[in-house]
C-alpha positions, 0 to 999 in steps of 0.5 A: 392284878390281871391274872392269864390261867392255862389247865382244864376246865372240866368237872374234876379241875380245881382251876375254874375255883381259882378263877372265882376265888381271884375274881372275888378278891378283885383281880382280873382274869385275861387272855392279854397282857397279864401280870401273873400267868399260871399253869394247871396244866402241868405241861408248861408249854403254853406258859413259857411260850407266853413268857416270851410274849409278856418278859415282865409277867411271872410265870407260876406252873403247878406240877400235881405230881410225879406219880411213877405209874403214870404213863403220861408222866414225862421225861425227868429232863424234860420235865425238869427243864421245864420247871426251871424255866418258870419264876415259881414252880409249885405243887398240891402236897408235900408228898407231891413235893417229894416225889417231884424232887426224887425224879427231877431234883426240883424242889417245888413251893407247895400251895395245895389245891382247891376241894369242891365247895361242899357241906354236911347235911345231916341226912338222917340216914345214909343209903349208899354203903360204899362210894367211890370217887374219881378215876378208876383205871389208872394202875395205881387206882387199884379197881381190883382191891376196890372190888374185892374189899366190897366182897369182904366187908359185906359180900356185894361189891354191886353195892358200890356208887361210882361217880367219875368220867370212866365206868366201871366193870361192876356196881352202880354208876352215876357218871360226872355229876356237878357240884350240888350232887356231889354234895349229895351224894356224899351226904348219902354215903357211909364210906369212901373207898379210897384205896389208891398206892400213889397220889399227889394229894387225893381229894377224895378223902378231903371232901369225904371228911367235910360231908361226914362220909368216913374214908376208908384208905390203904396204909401204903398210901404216902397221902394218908399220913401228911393228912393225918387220916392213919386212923382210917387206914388198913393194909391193902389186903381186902380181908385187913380193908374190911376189918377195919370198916366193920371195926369203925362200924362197931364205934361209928360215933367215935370215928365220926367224930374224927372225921367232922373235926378234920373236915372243919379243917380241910374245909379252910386248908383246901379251900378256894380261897386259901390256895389263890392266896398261897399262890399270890403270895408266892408272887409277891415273894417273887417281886421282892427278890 
């Protein structure tokens, strides 16, 4: 199949695994005459403009979510008009599914998205206390519950590592970092604060459970029961936060544990692989129809 793709190419987006995913599974990727056009973008412009060109190739668009505090986030009817343009509209979560559907009344297939390919070490020791991974200034990122759960837990939020394309106002700044650092970085880390009020999926909390790195997430956070991640959760007050990390610090073996086993399977869930497939079926479901 000759697959055309539209969406970043930068550190954070998973369309450059789905490239490599389909290129491994025998397709081609183009920029002429496909049969499959998909959009990461979740701006489709690009992808109904090519409809046009190619009538005979469906078109599949991946909208991440409708995320109510993000700025950037279109008009419903816009946005809506542009989902029923396309032959298959999907997203990353059920949860993004939801909220999709509450702003547009668009009900959207869900595929999930692709974790970087990484691995637990088994490093002897983990020297990083707290990381953070991703954007940070976003509103509903909640930099300031980062910082004062960081003070709570053990009165230092400079000990906090952040790896993302912003820099932070305190602690320990590591910038975009590639793929095999990641990895690392994660396999030298006890805890993931993950303290964010909306997310369409949040991977952050994926890839930390298949390193062994426990999340530490905040209850009000829709995500955190569609993964099944509630047990590493607390209130987002920085007193309840850090109780619950100093809790899991007096049984580190038993939530370890949990976590290894729901990092075996996010590892085939989330993987590369995995969401390519969901993708092509949704295709061949539509040239059935």
């Amino acid at each position: 199949m000759r697959i055309k793709t539209f969406g970043n190419r930068n550190p954070l987006s998973g369309l450059p695994q789905l490239e490599k995913a389909w290129t491994e599974m025998g397709h081609e990727i183009v920029t002429e005459n496909p049969n499959l056009l998909y959009d990461a973008n979740g701006f489709f412009s690009e992808i109904l403009e090519d409809g046009i060109k190619y009538p005979k190739a469906v078109k599949i668009g991946c909208l991440l979510d409708a995320n109510p505090l993000n700025k950037d986030w279109g008009p419903p009817e816009m946005v809506r008009n542009q989902l029923t343009q396309l032959d298959v509209a999907v997203t990353i979560s059920k949860t993004a599914q939801k909220q999709i559907l509450y702003r547009t009344g668009v009900k959207c297939d869900v595929v999930g998205y692709p974790i970087k390919n990484l691995t637990k070490l088994n490093y002897p020791v983990r020297g990083v206390r707290m990381l953070v991974v991703g954007r940070i200034f976003s509103e509903n990122k909640r930099l300031h519950l980062i910082k004062s759960t960081a003070e709570a837990y053990c009165g230092d939020c400079e000990q906090v590592l952040f790896v993302g394309p912003e820099k932070p106002p305190f602690g320990i700044y590591a910038g975009l970092v590639n793929e095999d650092m990641l990895n690392i970085i994660y396999n030298s880390s006890v805890y993931l604060l993950g303290l964010s009020s909306v997310e369409g999926l949040f991977l952050g909390p994926l890839e930390s459970c298949v390193t062994g790195t426990i999340p530490i997430l905040a209850s009000d956070n829709s995500c955190v029961a569609e993964l099944g991640l509630s047990d590493f959760c607390a209130n987002p007050h920085p007193v309840t936060l850090a109780n619950k990390m100093k809790e899991i610090d007096q049984s580190f073996d038993k939530y370890l544990k949990k976590v290894e086993t729901l990092g075996e399977k996010f590892k085939k869930q989330f993987s590369a692989q995995t969401v390519a497939q969901n993708i092509l079926d949704l295709y061949y479901q539509f040239l059935e129809k």
